[in-house]
N, CA, C and O of each residue as an XYZ file, in Angstrom:
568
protein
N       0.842     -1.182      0.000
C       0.000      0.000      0.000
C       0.879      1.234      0.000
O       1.942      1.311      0.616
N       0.210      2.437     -0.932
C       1.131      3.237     -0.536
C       0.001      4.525     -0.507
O      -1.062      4.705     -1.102
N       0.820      5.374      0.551
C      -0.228      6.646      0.854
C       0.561      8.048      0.756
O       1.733      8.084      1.129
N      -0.159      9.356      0.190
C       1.000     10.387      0.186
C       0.908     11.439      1.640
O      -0.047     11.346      2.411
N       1.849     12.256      1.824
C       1.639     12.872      3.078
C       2.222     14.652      2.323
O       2.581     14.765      1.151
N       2.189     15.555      3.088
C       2.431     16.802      2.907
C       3.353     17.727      3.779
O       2.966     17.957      4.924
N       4.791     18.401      3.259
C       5.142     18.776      4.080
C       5.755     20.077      3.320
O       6.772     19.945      2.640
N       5.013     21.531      3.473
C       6.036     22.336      2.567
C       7.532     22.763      3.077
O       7.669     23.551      4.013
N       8.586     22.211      2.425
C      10.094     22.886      2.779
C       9.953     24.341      2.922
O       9.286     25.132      2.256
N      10.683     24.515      3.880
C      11.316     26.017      3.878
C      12.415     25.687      3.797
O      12.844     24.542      3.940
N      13.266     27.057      3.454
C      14.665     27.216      3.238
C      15.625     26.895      3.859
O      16.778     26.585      3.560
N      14.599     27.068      5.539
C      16.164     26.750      6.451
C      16.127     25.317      6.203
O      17.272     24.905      6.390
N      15.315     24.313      5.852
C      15.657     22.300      5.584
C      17.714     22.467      5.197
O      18.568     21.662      5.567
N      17.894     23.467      4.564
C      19.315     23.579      4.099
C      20.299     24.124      4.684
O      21.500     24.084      4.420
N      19.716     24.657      5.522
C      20.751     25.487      6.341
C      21.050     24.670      6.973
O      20.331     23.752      7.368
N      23.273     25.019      7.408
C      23.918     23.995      8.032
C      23.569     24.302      9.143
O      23.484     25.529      9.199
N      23.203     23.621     10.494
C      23.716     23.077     11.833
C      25.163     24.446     12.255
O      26.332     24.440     11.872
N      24.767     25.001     12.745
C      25.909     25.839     13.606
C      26.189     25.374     14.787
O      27.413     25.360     14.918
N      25.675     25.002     15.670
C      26.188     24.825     16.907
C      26.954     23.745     17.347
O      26.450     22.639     17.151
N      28.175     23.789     17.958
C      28.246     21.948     18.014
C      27.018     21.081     19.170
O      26.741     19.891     19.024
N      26.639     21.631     19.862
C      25.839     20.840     20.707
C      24.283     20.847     19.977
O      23.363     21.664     20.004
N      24.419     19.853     19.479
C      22.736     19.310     17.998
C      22.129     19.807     18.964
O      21.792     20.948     18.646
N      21.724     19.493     20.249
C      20.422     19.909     20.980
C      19.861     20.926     21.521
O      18.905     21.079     22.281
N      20.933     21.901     20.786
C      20.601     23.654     21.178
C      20.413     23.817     19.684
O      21.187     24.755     19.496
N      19.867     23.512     18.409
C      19.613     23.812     17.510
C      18.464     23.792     17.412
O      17.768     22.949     17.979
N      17.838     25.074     16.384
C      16.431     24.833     16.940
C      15.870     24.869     15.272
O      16.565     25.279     14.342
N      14.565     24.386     15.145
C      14.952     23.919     13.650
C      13.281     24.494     13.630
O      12.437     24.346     14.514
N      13.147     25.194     12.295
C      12.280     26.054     11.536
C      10.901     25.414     11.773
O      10.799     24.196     11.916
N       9.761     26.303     11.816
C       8.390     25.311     11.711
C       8.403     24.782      9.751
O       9.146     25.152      8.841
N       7.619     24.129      9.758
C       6.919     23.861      8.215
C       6.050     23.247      8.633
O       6.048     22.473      9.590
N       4.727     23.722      7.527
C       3.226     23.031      7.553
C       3.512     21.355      6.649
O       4.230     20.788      5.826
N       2.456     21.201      7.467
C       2.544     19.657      7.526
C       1.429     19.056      7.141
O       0.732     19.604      7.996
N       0.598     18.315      6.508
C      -0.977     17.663      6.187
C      -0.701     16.195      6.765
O       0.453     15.807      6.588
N      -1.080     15.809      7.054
C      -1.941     14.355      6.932
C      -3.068     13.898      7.179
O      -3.630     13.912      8.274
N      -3.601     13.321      5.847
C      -5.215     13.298      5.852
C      -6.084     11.742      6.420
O      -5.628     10.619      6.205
N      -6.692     11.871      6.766
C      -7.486     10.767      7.169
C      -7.011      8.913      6.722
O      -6.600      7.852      7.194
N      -7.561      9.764      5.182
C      -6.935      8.146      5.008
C      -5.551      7.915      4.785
O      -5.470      6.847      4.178
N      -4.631      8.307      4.943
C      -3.376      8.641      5.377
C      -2.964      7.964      6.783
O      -2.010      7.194      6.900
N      -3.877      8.387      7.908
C      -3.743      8.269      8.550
C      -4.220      6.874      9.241
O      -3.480      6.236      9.990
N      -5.617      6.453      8.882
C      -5.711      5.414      8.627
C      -4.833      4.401      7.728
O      -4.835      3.248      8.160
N      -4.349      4.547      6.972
C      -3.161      3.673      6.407
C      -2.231      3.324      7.357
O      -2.215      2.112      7.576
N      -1.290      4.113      8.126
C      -0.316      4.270      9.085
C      -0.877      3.713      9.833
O      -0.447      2.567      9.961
N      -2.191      4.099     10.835
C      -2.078      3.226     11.909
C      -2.302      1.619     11.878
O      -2.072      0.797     12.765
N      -2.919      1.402     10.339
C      -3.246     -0.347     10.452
C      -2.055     -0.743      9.924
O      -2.119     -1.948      9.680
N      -0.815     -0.199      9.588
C       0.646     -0.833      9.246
C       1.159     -0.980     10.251
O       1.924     -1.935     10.386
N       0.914     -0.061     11.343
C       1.843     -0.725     12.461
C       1.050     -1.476     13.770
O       1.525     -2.007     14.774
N      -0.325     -1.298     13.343
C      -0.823     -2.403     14.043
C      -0.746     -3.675     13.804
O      -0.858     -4.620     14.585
N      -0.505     -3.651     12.435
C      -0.268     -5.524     11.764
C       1.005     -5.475     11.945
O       1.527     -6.540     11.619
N       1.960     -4.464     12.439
C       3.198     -4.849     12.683
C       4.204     -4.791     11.145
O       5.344     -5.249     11.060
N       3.496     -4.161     10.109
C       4.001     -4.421      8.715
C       4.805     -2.769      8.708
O       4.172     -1.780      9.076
N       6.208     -2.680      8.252
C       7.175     -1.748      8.170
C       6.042     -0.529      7.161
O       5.071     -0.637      6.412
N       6.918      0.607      7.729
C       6.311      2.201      7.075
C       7.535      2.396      6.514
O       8.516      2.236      7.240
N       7.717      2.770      5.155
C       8.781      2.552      4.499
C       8.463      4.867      3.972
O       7.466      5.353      3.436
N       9.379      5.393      4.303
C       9.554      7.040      4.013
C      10.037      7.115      2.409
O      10.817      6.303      1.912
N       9.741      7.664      2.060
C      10.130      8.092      0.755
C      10.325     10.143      0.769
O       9.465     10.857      0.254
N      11.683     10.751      1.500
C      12.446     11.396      1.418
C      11.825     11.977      2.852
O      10.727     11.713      3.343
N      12.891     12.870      3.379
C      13.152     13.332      4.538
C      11.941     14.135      5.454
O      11.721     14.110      6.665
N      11.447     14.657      4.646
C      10.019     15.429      4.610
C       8.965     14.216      4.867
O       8.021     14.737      5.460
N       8.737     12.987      4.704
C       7.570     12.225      4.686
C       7.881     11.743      5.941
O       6.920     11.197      6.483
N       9.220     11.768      6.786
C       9.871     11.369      8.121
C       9.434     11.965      9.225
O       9.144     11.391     10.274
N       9.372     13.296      8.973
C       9.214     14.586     10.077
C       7.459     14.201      9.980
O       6.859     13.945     11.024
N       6.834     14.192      8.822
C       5.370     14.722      8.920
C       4.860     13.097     10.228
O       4.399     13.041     11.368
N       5.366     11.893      9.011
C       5.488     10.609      9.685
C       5.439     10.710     11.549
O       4.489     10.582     12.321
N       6.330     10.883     11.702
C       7.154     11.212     13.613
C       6.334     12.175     14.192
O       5.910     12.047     15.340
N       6.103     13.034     13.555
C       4.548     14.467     13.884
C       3.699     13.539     14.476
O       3.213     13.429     15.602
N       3.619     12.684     13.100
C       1.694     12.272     13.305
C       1.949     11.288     14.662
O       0.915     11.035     15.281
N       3.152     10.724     15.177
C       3.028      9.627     15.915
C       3.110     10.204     17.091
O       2.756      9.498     18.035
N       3.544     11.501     17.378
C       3.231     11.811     18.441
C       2.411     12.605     18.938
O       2.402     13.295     19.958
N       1.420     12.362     17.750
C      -0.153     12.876     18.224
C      -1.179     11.418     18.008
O      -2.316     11.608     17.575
N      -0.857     10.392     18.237
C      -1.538      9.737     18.346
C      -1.860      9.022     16.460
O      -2.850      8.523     15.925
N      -0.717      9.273     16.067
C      -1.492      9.008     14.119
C      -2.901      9.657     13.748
O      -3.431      8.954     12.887
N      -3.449     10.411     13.986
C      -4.845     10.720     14.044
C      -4.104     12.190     12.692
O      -2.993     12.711     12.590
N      -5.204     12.335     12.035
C      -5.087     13.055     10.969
C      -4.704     14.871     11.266
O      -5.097     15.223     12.379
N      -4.256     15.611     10.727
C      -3.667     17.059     11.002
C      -3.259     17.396     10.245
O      -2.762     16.703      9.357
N      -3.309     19.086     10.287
C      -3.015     19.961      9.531
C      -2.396     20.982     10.215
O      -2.951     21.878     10.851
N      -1.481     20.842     10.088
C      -0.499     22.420     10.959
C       0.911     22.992     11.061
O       1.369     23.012      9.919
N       1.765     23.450     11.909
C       3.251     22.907     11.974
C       3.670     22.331     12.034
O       2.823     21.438     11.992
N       4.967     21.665     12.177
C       6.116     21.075     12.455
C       7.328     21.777     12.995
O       7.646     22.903     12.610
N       7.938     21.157     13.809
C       9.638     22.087     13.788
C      10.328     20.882     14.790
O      11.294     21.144     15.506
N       9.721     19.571     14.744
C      10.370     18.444     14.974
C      11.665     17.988     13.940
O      11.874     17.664     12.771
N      12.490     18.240     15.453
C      14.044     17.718     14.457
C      14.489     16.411     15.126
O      14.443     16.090     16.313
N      15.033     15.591     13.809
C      15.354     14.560     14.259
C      17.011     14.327     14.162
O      17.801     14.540     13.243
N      17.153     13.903     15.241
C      18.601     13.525     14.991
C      19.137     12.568     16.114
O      18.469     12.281     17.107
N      20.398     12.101     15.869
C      20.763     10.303     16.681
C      20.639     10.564     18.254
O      21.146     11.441     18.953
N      19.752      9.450     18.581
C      19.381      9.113     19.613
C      17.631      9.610     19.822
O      17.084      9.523     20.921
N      17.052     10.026     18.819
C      15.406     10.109     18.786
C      15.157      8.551     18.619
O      16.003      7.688     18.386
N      13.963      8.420     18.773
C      13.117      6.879     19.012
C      12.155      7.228     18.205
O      11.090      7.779     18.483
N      12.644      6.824     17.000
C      11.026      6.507     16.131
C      10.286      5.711     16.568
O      10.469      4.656     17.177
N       9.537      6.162     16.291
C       8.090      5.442     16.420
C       7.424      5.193     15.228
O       6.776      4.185     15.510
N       7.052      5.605     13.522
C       6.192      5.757     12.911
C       7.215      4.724     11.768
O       6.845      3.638     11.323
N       8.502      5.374     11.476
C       9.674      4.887     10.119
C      10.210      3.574     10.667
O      10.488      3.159     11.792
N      10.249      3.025      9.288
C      10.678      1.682      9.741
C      11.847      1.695      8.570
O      12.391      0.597      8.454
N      12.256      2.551      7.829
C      12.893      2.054      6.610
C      13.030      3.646      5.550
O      11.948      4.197      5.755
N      13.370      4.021      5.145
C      13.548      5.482      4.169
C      14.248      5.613      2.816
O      15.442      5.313      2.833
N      13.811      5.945      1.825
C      14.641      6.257      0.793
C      15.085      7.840      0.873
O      14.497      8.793      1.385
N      16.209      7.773      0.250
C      16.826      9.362      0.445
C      17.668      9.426     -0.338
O      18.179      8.386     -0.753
N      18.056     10.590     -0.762
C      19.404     11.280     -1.222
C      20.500     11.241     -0.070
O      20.508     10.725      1.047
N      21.405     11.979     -0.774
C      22.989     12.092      0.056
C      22.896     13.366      0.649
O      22.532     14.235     -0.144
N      23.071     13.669      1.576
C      22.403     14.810      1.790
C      24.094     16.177      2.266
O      25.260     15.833      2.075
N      23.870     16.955      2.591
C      24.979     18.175      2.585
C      25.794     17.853      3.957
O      25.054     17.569      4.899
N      26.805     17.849      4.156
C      27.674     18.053      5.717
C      26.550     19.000      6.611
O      25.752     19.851      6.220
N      26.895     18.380      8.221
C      26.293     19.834      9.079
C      24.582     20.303      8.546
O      23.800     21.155      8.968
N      24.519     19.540      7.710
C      22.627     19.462      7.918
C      21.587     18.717      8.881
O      21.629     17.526      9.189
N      20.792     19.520      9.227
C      19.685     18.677      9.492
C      19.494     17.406      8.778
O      19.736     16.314      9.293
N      19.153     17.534      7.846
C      18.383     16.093      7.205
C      19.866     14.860      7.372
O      19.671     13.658      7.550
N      21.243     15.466      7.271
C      22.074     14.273      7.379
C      21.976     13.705      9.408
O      22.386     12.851     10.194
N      21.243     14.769      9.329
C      21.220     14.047     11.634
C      20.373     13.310     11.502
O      20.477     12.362     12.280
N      19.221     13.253     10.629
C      17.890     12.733     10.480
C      18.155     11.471     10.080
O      17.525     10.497     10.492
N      19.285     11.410      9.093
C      19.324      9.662      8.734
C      20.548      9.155      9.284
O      20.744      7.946      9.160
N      21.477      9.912      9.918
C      22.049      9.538     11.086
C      21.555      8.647     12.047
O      21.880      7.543     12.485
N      20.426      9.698     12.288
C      19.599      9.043     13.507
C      18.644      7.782     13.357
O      18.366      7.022     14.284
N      18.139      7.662     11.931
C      17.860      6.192     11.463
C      18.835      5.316     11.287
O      18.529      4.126     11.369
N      19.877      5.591     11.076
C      21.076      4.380     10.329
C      22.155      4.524     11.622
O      22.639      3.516     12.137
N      22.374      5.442     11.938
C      23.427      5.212     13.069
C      24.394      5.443     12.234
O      24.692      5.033     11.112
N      24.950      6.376     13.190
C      26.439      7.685     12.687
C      26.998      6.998     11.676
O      26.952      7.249     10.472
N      27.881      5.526     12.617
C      28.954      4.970     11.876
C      28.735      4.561     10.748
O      29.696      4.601      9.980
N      27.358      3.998     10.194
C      27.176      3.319      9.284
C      26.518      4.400      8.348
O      26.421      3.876      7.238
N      25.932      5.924      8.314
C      26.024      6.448      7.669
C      27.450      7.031      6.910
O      27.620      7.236      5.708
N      28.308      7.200      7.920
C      29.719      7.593      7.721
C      30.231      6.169      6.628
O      30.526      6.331      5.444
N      30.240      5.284      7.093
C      30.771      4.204      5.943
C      30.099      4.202      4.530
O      30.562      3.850      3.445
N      28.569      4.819      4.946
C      27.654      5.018      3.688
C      28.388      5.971      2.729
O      28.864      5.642      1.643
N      28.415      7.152      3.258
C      29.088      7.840      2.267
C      30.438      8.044      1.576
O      30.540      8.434      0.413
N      31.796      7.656      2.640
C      32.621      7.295      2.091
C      32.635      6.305      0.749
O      33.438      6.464     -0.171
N      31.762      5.406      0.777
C      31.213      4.305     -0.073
C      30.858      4.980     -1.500
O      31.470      4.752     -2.543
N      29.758      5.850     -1.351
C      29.481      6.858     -2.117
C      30.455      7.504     -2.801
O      30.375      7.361     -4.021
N      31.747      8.465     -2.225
C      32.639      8.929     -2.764
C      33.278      8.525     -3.263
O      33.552      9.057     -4.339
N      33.774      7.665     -2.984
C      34.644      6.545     -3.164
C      33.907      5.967     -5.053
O      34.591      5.914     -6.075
N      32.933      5.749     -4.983
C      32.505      5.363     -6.099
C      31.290      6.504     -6.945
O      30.225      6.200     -7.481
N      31.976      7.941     -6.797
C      31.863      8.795     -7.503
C      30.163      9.034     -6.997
O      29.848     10.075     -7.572
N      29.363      8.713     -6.468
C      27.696      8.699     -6.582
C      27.579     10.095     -6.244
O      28.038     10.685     -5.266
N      26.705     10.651     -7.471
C      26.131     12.052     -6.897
C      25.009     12.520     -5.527
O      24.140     11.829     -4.996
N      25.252     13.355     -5.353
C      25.382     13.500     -3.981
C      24.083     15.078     -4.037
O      24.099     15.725     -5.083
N      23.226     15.473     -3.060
C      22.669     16.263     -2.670
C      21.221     15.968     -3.662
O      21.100     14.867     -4.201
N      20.261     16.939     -3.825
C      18.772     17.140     -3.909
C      18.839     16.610     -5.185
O      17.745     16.058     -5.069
N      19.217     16.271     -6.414
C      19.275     15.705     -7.529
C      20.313     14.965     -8.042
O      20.797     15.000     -9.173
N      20.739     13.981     -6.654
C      21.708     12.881     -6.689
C      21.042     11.403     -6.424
O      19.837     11.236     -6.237
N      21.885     10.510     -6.437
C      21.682      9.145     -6.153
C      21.133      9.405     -4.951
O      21.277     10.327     -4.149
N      20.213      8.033     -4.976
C      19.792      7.782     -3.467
C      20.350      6.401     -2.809
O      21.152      5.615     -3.314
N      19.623      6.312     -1.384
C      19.677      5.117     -0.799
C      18.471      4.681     -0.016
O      17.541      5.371      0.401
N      18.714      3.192      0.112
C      17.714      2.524      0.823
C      18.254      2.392      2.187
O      19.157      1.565      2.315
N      17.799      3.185      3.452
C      18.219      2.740      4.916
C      16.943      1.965      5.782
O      15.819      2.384      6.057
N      17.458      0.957      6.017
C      16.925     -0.170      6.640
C      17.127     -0.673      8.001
O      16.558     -1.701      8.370
């Protein structure tokens, strides 16, 4: 099954990470949708226990939103940042791009894949030339 969700980017999604301590960073609102049957989709996937698979960084945040309102349908902000050591609850799995140094979105799949093995990810990447940022290769993190 597959269901779509809504999240409009703002500008700062790109802006690097200044601080070294991630948890004094404070990260932009963006409106967010998820509609009913949306929402109904999500909650009978993880009631049957069957993986929520993200399709790019934006379907993660709205995803993690909805779970900590109960999956129940919404329309509003966001300014949930994710990064290593958050506890998903909603993602079980993500496709993505390569994303920029000192970004948000690279803490975000950090925080799904775990530092080291993103770090081996991309060396991997360089190493074998793969383009890299918003209209580069992607990956499957599992």
């Amino acid at each position: 099954e597959m269901t779509f969700v809504t999240l409009h980017v703002g500008l700062d999604t790109f802006k690097p990470v200044e601080v070294e301590d991630i948890t004094l960073h404070h990260i932009h609102t963006e409106y967010v949708e998820l509609t009913e049957d949306a929402a109904r989709l999500i909650r009978a996937a993880k009631a049957e226990g069957r993986r929520v698979i993200a399709v790019g960084t934006t379907s993660v945040r709205v995803l993690e939103t909805a779970a900590r309102r109960g999956f129940a349908a919404f329309s509003g902000n966001t300014d949930l940042f994710i990064y290593p050591g958050f506890e998903f609850r909603a993602v079980d799995a993500l496709i993505t791009n390569f994303h920029l140094p000192r970004s948000s979105l690279l803490m975000l799949v950090s925080a799904l894949a775990g530092k080291a093995n993103i770090d081996r990810a991309y060396a991997e990447a360089i190493a074998q030339r793969y383009r890299f940022f918003s209209f580069g290769d992607a990956m499957f993190i599992t």
